[in-house]
C-alpha positions as CSV (number, residue, x, y, z in Angstrom):
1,X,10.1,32.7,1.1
2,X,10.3,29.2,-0.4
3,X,10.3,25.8,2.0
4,X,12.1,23.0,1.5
5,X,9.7,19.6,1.8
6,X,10.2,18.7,5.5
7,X,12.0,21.6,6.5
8,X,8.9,23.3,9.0
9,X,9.9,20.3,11.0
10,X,12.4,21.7,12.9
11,X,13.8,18.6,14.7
12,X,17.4,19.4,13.8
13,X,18.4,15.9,13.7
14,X,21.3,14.6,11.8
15,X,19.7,12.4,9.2
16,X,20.7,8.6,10.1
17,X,23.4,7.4,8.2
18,X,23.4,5.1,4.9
19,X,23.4,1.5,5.7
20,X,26.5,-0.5,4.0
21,X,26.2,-4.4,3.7
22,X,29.6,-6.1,4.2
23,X,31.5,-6.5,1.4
24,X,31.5,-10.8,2.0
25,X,27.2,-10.3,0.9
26,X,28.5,-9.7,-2.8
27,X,31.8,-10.5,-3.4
28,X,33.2,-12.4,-6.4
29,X,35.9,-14.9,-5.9
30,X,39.3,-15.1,-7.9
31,X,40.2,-18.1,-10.0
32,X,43.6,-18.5,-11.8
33,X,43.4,-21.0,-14.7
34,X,46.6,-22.1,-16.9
35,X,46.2,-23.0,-20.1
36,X,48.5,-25.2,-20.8
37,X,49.4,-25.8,-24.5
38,X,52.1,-28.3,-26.3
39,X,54.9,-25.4,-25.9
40,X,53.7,-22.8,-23.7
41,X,50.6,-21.8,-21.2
42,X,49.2,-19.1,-20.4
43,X,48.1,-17.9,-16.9
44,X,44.5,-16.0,-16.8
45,X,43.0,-14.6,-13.3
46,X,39.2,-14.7,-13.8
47,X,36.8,-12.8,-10.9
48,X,33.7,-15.3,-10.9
49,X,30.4,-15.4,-8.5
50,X,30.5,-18.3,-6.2
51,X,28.7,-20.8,-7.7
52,X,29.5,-20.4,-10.9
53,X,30.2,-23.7,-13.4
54,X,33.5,-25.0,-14.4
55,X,32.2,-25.4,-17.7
56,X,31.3,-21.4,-18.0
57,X,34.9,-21.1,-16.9
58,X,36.4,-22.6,-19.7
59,X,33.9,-20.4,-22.0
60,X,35.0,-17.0,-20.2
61,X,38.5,-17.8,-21.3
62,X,37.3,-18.5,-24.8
63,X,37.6,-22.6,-25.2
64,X,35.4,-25.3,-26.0
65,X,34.2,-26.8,-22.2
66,X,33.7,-30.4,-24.5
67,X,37.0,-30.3,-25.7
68,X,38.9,-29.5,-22.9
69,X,40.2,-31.0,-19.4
70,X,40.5,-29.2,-16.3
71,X,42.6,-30.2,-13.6
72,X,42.6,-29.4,-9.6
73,X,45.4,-30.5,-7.9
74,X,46.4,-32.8,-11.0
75,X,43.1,-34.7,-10.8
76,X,40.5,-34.2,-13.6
77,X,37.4,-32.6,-12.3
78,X,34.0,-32.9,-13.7
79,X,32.9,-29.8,-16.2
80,X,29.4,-28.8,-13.7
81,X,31.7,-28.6,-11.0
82,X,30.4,-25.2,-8.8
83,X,33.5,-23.0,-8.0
84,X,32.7,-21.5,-4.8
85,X,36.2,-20.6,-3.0
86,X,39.7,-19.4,-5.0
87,X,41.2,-21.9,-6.7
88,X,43.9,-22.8,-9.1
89,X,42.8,-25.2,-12.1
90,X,45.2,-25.9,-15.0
91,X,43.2,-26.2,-18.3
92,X,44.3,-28.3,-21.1
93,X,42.6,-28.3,-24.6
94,X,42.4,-32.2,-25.9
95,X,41.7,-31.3,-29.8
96,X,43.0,-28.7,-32.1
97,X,41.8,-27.4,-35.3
98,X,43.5,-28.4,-38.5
């Protein structure tokens, strides 16, 4: 007859249950942006870690940080701002290709 490691033991115990942080220890927070554009914007959600840089933002969503200005509350805000609760920023690109 074959034996399990541990199982000439014989306690019988339930083995204690698997310890679960709180979801608060590593959640992301939610960020809309609009990009707003001469004749239409564009509305993107984007799930961030808090902390992270206005200016990696602006990259996630695929414009130039140094081209662009971002607004909170219709006040410009500075591009190494740390994002660290949901917010709503509109985005607006200040050069164009051409």
């Amino acid at each position: 007859m074959r034996m399990h490691r541990g199982s000439s033991k014989g306690s019988g115990a339930d083995p204690p249950e698997p310890e679960h942080l709180p979801l608060s220890a590593s959640s992301d927070i939610v960020v809309e942006v609009e990009v707003a554009r001469a004749r239409r914007s564009e509305v993107f959600h984007r799930s961030v870690r808090p902390g992270t840089l206005v200016r990696d933002l602006v990259r996630s969503l695929g414009e130039a940080p140094e081209g662009s200005a971002v607004l909170l509350d219709g006040r410009s805000i500075p591009l190494d701002t740390r994002l660290d609760a949901p917010v709503r920023l509109v985005l607006v690109p200040t050069f164009s290709g051409g």
